[in-house]
Residue frames as a rotation matrix with the C-alpha (Angstrom) as fourth column:
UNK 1
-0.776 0.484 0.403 14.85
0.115 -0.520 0.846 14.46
0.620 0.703 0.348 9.08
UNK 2
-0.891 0.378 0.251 12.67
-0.430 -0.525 -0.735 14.15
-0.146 -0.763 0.630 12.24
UNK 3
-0.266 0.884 0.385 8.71
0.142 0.431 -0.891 13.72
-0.954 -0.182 -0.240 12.12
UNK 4
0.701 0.506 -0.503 7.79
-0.560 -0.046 -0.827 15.60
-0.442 0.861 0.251 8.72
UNK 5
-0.551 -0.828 -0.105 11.03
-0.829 0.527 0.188 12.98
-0.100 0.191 -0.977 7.47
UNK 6
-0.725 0.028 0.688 8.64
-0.334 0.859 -0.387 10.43
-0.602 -0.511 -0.614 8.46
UNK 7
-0.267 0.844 -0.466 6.16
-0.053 -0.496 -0.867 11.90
-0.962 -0.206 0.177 6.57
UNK 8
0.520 0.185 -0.834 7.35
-0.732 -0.407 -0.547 12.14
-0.441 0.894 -0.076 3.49
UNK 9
-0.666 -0.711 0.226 9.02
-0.696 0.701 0.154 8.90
-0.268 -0.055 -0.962 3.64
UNK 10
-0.762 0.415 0.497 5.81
0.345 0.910 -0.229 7.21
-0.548 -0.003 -0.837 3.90
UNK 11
-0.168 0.344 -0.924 4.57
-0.098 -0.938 -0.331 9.05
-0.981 0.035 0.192 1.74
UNK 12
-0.053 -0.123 -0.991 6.48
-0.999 0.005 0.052 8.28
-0.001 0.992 -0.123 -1.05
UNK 13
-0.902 -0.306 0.305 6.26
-0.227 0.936 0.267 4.51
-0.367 0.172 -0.914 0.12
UNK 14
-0.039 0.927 0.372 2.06
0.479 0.344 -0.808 4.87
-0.877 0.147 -0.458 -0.69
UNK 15
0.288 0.190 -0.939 3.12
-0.666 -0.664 -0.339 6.50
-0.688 0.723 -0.065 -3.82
UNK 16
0.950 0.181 -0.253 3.57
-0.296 0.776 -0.557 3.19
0.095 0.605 0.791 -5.56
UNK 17
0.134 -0.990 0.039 7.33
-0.478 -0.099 -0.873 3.41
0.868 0.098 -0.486 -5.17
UNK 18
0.787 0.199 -0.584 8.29
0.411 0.537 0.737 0.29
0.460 -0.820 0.341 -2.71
UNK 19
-0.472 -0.780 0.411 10.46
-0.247 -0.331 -0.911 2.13
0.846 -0.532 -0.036 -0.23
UNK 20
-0.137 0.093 -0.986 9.57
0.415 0.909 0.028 -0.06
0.899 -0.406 -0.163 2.84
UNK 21
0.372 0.373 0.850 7.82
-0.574 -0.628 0.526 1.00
0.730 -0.683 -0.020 5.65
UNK 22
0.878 -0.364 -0.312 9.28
0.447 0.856 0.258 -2.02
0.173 -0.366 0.915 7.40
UNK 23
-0.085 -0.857 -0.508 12.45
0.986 -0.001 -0.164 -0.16
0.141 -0.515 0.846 7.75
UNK 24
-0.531 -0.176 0.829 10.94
0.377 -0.925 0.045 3.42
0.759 0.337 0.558 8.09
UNK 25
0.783 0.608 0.134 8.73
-0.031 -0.176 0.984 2.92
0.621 -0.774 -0.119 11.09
UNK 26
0.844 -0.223 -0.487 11.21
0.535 0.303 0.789 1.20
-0.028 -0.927 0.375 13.44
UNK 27
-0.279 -0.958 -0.071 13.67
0.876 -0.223 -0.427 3.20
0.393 -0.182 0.901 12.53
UNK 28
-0.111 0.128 0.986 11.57
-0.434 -0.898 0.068 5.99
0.894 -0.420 0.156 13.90
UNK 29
0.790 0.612 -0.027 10.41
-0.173 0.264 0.949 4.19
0.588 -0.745 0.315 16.74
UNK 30
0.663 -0.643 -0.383 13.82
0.744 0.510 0.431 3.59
-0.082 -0.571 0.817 17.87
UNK 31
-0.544 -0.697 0.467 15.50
0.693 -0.687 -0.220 7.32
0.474 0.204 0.857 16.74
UNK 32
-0.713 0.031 0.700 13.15
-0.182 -0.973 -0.142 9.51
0.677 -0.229 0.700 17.14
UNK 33
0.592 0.722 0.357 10.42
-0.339 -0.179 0.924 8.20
0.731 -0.668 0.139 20.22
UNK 34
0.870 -0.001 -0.494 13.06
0.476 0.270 0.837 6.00
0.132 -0.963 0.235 22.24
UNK 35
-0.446 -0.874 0.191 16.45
0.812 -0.486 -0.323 7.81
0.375 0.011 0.927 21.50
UNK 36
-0.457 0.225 0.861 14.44
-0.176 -0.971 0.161 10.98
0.872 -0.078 0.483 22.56
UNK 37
-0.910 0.169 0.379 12.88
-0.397 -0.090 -0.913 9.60
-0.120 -0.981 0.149 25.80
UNK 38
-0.295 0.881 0.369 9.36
-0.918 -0.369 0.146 9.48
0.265 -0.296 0.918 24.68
UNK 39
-0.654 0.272 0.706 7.31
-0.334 0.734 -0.591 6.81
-0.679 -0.622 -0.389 25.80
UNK 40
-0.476 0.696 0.537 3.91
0.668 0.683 -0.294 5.02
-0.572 0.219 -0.791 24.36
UNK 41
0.515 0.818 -0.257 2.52
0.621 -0.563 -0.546 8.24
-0.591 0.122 -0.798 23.54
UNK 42
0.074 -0.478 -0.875 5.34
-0.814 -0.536 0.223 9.14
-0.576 0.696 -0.429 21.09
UNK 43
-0.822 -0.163 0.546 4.69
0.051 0.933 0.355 5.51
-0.568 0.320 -0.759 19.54
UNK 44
0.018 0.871 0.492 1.25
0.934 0.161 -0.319 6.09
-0.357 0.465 -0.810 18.98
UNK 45
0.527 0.047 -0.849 2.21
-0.322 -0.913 -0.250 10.03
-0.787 0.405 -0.466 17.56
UNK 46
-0.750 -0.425 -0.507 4.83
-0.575 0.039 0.817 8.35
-0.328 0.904 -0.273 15.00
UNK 47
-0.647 0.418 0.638 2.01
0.631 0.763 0.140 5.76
-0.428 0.493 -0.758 14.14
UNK 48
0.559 0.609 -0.562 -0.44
0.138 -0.737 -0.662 9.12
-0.817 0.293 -0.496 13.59
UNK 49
0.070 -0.609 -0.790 2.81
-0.727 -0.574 0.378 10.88
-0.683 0.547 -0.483 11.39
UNK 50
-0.509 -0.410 0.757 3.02
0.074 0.855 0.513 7.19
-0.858 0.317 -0.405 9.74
UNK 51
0.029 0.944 0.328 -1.03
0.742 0.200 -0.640 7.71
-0.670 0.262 -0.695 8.65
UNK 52
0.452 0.217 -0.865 -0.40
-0.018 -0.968 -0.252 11.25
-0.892 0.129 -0.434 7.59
UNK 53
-0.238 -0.899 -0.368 2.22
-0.455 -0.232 0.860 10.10
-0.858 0.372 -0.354 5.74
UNK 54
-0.870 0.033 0.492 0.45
0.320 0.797 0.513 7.03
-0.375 0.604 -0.704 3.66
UNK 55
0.349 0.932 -0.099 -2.29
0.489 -0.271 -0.829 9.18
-0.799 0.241 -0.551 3.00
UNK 56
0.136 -0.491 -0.861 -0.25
-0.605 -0.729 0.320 11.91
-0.784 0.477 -0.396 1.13
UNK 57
-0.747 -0.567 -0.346 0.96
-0.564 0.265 0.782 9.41
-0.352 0.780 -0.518 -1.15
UNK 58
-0.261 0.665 0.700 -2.08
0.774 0.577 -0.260 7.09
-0.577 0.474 -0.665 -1.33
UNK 59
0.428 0.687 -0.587 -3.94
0.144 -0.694 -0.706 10.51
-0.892 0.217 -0.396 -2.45
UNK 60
0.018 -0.457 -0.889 -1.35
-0.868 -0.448 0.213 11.06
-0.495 0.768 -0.405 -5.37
UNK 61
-0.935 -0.355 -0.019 -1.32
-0.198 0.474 0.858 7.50
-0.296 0.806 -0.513 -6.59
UNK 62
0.084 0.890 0.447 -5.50
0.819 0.194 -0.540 7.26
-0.568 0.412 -0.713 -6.60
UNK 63
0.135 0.149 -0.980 -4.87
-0.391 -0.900 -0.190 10.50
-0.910 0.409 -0.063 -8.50
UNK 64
-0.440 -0.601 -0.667 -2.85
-0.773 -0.124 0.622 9.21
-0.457 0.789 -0.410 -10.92
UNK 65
-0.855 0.386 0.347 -5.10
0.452 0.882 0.132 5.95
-0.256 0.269 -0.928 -11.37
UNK 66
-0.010 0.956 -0.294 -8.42
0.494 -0.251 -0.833 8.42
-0.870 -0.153 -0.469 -11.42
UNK 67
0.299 0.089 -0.950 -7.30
-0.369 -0.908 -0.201 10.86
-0.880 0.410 -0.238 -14.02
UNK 68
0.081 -0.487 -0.870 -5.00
-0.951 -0.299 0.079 8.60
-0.298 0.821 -0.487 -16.13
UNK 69
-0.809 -0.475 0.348 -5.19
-0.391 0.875 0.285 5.06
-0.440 0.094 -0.893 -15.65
UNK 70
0.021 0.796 0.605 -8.64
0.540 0.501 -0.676 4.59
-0.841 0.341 -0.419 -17.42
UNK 71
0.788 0.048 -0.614 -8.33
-0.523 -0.474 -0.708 6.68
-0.325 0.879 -0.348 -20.34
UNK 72
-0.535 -0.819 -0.206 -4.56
-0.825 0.454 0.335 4.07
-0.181 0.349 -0.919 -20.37
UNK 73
-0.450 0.020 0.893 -6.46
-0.251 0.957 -0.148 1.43
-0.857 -0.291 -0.425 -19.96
UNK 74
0.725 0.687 -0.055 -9.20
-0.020 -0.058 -0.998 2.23
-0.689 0.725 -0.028 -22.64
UNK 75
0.427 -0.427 -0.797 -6.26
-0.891 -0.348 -0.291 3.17
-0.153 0.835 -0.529 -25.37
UNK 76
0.015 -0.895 -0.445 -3.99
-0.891 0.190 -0.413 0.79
0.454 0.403 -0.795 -24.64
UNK 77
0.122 0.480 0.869 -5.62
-0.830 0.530 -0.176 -2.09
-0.545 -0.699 0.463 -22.12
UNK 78
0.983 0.171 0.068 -5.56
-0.118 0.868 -0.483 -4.82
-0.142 0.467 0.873 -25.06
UNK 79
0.345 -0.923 -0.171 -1.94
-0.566 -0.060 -0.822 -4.58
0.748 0.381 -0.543 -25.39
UNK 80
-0.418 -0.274 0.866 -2.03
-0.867 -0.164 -0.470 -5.56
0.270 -0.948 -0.169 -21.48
UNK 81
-0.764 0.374 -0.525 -4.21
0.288 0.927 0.242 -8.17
0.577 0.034 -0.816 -21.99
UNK 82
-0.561 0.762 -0.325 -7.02
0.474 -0.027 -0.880 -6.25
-0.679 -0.647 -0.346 -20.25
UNK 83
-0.330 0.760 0.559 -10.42
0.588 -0.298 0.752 -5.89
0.738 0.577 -0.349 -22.64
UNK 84
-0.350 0.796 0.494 -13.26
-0.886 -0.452 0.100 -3.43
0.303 -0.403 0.864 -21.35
UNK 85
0.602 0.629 -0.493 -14.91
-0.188 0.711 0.678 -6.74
0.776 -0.315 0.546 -20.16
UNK 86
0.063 -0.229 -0.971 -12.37
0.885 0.463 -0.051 -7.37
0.461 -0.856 0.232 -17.56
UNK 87
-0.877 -0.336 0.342 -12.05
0.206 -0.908 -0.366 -3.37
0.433 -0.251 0.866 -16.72
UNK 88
0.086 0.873 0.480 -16.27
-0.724 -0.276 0.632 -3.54
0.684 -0.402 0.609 -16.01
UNK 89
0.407 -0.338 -0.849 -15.19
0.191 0.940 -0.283 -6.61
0.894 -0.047 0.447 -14.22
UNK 90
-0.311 -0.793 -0.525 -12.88
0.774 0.109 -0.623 -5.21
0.552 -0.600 0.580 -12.07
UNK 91
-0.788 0.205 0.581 -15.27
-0.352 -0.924 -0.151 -2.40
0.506 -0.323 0.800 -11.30
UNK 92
0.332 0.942 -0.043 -17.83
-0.588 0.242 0.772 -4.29
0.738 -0.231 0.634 -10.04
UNK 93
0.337 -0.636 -0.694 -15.58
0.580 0.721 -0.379 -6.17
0.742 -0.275 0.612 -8.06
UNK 94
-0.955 -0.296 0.028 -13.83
0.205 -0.723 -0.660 -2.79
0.216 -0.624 0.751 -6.51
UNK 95
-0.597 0.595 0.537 -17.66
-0.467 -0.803 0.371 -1.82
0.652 -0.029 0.758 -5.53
UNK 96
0.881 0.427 -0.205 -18.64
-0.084 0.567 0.819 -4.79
0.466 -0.704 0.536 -3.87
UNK 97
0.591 -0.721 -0.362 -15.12
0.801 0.471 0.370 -5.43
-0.096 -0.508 0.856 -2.17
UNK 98
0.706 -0.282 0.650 -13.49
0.610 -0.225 -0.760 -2.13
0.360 0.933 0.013 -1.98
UNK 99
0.724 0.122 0.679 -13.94
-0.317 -0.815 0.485 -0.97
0.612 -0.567 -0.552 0.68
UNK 100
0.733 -0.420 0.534 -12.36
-0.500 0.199 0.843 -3.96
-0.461 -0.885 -0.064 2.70
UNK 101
0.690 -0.709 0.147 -9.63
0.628 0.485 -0.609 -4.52
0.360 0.512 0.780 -0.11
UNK 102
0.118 -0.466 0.877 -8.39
0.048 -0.879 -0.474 -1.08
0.992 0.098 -0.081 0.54
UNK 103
0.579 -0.203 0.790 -8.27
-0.792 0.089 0.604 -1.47
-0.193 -0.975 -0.109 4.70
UNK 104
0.937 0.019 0.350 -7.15
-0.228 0.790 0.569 -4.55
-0.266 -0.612 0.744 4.26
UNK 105
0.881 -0.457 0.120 -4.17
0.443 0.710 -0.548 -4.24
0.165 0.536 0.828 2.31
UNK 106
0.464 -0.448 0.764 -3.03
-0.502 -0.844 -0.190 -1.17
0.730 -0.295 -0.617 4.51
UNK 107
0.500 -0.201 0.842 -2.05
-0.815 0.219 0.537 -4.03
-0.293 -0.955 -0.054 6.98
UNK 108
0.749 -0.255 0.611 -0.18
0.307 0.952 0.022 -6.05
-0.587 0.171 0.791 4.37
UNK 109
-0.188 -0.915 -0.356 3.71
0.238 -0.394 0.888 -6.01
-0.953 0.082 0.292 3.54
UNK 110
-0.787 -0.189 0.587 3.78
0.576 0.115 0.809 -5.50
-0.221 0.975 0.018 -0.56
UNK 111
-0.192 0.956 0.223 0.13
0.859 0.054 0.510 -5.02
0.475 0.289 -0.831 -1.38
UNK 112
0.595 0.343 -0.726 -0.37
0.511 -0.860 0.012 -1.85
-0.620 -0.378 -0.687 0.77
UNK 113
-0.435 -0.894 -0.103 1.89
0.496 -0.334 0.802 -0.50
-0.752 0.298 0.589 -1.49
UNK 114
-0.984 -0.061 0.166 0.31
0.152 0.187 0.970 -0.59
-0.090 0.980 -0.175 -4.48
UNK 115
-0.486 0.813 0.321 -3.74
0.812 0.556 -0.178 -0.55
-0.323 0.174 -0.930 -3.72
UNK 116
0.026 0.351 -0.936 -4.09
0.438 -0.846 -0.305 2.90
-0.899 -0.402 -0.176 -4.42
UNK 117
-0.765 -0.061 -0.641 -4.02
-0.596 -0.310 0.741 2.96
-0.244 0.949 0.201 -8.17
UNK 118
-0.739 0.665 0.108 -6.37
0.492 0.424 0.761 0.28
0.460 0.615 -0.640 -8.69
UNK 119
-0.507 0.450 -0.735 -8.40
0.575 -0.458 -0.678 2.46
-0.642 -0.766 -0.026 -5.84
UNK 120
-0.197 0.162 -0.967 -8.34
-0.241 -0.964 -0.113 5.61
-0.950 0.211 0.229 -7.99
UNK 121
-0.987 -0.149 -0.062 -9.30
-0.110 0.337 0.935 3.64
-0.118 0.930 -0.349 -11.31
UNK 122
-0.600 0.737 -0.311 -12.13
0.792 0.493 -0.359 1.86
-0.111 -0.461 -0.880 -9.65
UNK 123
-0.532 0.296 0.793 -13.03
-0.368 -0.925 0.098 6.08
0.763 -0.239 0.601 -9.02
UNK 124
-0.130 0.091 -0.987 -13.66
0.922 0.378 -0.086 4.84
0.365 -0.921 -0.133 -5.34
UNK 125
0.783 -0.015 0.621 -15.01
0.003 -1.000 -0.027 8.01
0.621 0.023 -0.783 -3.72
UNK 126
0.007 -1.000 -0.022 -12.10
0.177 0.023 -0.984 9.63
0.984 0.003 0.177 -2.46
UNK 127
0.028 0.030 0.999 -13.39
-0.865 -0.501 0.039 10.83
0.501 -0.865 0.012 1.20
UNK 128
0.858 0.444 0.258 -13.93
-0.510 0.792 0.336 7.14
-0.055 -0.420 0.906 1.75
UNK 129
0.713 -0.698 -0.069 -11.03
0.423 0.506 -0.752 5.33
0.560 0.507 0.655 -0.24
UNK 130
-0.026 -0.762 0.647 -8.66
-0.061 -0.645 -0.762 8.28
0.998 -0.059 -0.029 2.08
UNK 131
0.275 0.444 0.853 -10.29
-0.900 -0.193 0.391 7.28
0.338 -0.875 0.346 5.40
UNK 132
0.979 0.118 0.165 -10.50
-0.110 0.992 -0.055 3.61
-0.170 0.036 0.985 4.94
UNK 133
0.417 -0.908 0.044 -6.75
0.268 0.076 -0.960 4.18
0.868 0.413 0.275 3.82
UNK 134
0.052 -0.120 0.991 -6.13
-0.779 -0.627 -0.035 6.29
0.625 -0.770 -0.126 7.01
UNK 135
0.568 0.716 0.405 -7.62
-0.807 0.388 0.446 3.35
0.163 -0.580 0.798 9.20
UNK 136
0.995 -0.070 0.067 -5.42
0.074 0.995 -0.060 0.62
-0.062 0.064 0.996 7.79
UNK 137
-0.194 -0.950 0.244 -2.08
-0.264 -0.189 -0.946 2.79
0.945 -0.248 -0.214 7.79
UNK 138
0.155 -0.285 0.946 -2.51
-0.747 -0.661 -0.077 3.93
0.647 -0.694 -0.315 11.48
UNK 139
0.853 -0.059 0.519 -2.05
-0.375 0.622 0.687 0.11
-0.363 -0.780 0.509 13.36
UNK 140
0.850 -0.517 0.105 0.25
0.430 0.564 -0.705 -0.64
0.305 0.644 0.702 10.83
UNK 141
0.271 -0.623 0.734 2.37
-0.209 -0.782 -0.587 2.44
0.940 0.006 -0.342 11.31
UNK 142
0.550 0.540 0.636 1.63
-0.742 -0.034 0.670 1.70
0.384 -0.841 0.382 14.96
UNK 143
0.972 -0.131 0.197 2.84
0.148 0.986 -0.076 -1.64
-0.184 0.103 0.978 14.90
UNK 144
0.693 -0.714 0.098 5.79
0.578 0.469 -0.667 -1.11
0.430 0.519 0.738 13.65
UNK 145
0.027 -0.737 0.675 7.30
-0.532 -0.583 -0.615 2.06
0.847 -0.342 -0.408 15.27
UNK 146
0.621 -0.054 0.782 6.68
-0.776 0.101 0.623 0.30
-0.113 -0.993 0.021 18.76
UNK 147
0.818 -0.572 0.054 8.50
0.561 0.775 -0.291 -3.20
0.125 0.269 0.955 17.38
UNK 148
0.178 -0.896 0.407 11.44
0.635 -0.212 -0.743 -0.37
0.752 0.390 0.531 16.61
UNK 149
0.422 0.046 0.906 10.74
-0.508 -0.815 0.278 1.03
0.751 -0.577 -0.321 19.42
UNK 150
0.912 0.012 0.409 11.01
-0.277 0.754 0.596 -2.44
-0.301 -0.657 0.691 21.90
UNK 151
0.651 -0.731 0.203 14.20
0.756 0.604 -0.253 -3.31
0.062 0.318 0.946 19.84
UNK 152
0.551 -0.488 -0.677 15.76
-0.191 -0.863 0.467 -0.29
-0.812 -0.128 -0.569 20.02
UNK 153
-0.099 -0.795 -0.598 19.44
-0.736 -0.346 0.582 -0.55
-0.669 0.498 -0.551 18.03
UNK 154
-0.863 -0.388 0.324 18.36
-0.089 0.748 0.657 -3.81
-0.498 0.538 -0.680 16.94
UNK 155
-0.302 0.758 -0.578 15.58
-0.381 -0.652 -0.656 -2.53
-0.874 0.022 0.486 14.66
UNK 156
-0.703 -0.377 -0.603 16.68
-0.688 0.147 0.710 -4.32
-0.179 0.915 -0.363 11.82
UNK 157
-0.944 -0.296 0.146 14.92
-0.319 0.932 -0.174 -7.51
-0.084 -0.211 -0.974 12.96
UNK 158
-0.294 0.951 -0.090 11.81
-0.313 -0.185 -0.932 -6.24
-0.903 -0.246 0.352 12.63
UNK 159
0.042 -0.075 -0.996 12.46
-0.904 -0.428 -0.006 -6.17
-0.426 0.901 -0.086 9.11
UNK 160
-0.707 -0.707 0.021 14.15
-0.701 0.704 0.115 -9.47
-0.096 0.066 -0.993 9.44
UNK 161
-0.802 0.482 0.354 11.31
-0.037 0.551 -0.834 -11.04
-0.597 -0.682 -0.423 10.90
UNK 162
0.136 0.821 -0.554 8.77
-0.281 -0.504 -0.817 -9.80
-0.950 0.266 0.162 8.51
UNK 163
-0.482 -0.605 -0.633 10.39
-0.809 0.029 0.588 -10.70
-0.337 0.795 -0.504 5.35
UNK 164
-0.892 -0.137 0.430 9.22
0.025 0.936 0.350 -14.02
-0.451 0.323 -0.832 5.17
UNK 165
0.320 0.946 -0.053 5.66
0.442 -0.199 -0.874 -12.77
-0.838 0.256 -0.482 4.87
UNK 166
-0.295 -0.429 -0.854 7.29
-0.827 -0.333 0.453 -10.92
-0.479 0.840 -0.256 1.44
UNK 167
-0.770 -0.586 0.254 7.79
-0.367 0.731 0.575 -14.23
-0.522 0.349 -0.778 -0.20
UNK 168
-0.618 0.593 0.516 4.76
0.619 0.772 -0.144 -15.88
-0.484 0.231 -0.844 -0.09
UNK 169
0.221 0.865 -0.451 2.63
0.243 -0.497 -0.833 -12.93
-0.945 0.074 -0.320 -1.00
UNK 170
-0.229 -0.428 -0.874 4.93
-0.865 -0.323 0.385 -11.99
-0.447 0.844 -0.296 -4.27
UNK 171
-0.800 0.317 0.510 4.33
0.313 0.945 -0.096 -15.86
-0.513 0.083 -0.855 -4.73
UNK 172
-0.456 0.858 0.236 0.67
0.616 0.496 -0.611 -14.93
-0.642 -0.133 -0.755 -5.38
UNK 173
0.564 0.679 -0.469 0.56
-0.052 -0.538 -0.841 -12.48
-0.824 0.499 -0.269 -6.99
UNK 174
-0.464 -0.621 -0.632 2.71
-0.738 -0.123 0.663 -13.67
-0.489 0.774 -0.401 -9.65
UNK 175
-0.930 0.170 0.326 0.53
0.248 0.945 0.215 -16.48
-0.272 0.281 -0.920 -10.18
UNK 176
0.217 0.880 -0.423 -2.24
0.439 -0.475 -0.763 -14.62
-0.872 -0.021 -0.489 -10.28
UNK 177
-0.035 -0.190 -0.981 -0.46
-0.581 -0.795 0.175 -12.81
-0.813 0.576 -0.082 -12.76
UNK 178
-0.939 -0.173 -0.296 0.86
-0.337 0.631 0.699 -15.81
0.066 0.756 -0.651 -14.94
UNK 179
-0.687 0.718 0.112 -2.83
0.557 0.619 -0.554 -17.02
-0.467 -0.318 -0.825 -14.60
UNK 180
0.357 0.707 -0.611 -4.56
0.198 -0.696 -0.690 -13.89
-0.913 0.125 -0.388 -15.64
UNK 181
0.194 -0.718 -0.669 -2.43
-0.775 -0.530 0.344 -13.94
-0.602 0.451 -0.659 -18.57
UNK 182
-0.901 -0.243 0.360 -2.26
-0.050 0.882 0.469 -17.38
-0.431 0.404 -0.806 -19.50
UNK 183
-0.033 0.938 -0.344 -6.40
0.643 -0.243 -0.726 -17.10
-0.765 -0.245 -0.595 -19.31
UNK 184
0.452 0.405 -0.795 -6.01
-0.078 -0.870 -0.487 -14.02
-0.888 0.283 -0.362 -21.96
UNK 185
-0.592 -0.645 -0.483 -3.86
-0.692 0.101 0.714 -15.64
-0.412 0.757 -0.507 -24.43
UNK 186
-0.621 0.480 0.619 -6.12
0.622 0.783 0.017 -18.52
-0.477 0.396 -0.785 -24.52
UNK 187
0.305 0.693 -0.653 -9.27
0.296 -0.721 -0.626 -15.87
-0.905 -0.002 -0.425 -25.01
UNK 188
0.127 -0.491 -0.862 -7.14
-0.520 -0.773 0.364 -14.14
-0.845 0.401 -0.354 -27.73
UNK 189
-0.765 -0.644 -0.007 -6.05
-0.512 0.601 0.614 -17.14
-0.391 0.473 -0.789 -29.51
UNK 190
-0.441 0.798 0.411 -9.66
0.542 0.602 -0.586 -18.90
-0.715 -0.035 -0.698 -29.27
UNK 191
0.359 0.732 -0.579 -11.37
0.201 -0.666 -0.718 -15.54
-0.912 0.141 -0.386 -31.03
C-alpha cells in the first residue's frame, strides 16, 4: 500500500482501534525505506507519514469525544460509575495536565492509543491538542521505522522487544480501573 498505506494505517491505530503501530512502523522501515534503498532521510519521511497518519485519526477520535462523549456522559455517566463531580474533576485535571498527558502518551505503547477521546471530551482546543499530538507521534513514528529499518527482515523483534512494556502498563490501568470503581461502589452504597 506504500506511504498513504502508512497513513491510513496509523491512522486508524489513533482512531481508538488498537492496530499496533509497533508492527506498522518497522514494517515500513524495513519495506518501504530499506527494501527501496533509502537511507536516514526516508526514516525520518516515514516517521513524518507516521505523524500525518496519527493525526488523522487522533482528529476523528477527539471528534467523537467533543461532540458525543459529554452529552454520553451526562445521560448515561452514572450507569458508568462517573457522576458530574468526577466529569468537573476530570476537567480540571485535563486543563492543568493536558497538555503534557497528550505528548506524553504519544510516546507510550497502549495509552497513545486511546488519549484522544478523553482529549476531545476535556474540549482541549483542537489546534493545540493536534500539534501537541503531532509532536509526540513524530519520534515515536521515528523510532520505530528506523528499529525496522536497522533489523531489516527481522522486524518482528521490535515488536518482540517492546511487548513487555504492554504488560505492565495494562497492569495499571486495570487497577486504576478496579480502584476507580471499587471507590464508586463504596460512594454509591454509602449515599
Amino acid at each position: 500500500m506504500g506511504w498513504p498505506g502508512v497513513v491510513v494505517l496509523m491512522a486508524i491505530e489513533s482512531a481508538c482501534i488498537p492496530f499496533p503501530s509497533e508492527i506498522i512502523m518497522p514494517l515500513a522501515g524495513w519495506m518501504l525505506v530499506r527494501a527501496n534503498g533509502g537511507g536516514l532521510e526516508g526514516v525520518l519521511l516515514m516517521g513524518l507519514w507516521g505523524a500525518v497518519g496519527n493525526g488523522l485519526g487522533s482528529a476523528v477520535a477527539y471528534g467523537v469525544g467533543a461532540w458525543g462523549g459529554r452529552p454520553f456522559l451526562d445521560r448515561y455517566g452514572r450507569y458508568l460509575f462517573i457522576s458530574h463531580h468526577d466529569i468537573a474533576t476530570a476537567d480540571r485535571w485535563f486543563a492543568r495536565y493536558g497538555n503534557w498527558a497528550v505528548f506524553g502518551s504519544r510516546l507510550l505503547p497502549v495509552v497513545r492509543t486511546f488519549i484522544s477521546l478523553p482529549a476531545g471530551i476535556a474540549r482541549m482546543p483542537f489546534l493545540l491538542f493536534l500539534g501537541l499530538s503531532f509532536l509526540g507521534s513524530y519520534p515515536w513514528s521515528v523510532a520505530l521505522a528506523y528499529g525496522g529499518y536497522l533489523l531489516g527482515e527481522h522486524w518482528e523483534e521490535l515488536r518482540s522487544l517492546m511487548r513487555p512494556f504492554d504488560y505492565p502498563i495494562i497492569a495499571v490501568i486495570l487497577l486504576l480501573t478496579g480502584w476507580y470503581v471499587y471507590r464508586h461502589i463504596r460512594r454509591f452504597n454509602a449515599a
